[in-house]
C-alpha positions in Angstrom: 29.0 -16.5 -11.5 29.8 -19.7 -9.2 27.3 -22.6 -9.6 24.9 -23.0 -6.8 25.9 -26.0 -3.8 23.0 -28.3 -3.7 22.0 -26.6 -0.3 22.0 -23.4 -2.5 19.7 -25.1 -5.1 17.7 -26.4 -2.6 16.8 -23.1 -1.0 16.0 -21.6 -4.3 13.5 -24.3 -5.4 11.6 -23.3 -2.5 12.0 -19.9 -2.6 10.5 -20.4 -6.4 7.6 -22.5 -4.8 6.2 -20.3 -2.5 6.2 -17.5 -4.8 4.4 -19.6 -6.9 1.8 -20.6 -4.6 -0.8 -17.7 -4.4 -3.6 -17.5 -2.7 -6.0 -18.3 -5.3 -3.7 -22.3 -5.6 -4.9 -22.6 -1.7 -8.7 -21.6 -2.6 -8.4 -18.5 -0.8 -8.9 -14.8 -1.5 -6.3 -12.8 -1.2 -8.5 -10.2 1.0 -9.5 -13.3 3.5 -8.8 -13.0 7.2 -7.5 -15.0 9.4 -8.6 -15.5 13.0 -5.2 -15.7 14.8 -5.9 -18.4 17.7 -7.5 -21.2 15.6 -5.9 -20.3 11.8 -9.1 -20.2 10.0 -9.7 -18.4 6.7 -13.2 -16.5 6.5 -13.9 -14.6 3.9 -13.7 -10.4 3.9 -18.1 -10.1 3.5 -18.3 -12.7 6.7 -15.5 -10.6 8.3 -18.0 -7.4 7.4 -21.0 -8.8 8.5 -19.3 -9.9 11.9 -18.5 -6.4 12.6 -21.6 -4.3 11.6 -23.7 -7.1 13.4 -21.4 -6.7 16.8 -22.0 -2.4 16.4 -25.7 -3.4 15.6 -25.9 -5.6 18.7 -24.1 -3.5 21.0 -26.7 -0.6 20.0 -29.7 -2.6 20.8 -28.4 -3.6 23.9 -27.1 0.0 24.8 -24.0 -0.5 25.4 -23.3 2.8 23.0 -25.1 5.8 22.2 -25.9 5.8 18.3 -23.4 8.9 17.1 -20.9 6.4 18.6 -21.8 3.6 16.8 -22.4 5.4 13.6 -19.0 7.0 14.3 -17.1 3.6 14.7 -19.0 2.2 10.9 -18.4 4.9 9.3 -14.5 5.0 10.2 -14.3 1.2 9.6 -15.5 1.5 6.0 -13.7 4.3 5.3 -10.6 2.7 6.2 -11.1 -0.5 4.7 -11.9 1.0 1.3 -10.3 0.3 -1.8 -10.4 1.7 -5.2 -11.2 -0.8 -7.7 
């Protein structure tokens, strides 16, 4: 085995680095979102509540009938769940 160039050492350090920095070493959940445009980190219940209350308020307004929006929760949480 050849010994590593500095420039070879150098990209290993940070290769090491950023495996080591998880999520939880930023303060972040792993299961956080993040909203593209702006880069911010919310948290998967706000992420939940944000959808439900959007099918909730396009109901009330009528924008979609009711099997619809039942339709569209009950797909979302099926598809988001995960066994513990």
């Amino acid at each position: 085995m050849q010994p590593l160039s500095h420039g070879d050492h150098l990209r290993e350090s940070l290769a090491e680095r950023r495996k080591r920095e998880t999520a939880a070493d930023r303060g972040r959940s792993p299961s956080d979102y993040v909203v593209p445009v702006v880069h911010v980190h919310l948290p998967e219940p706000v992420v939940k509540a944000g959808f439900y209350g959007g099918v909730a308020a396009a109901l009330a307004v009528g924008a979609v009938d009711w099997p619809l929006a039942l339709l569209a929760g009950v797909g979302v949480a099926i598809a988001r769940h995960r066994r513990a």
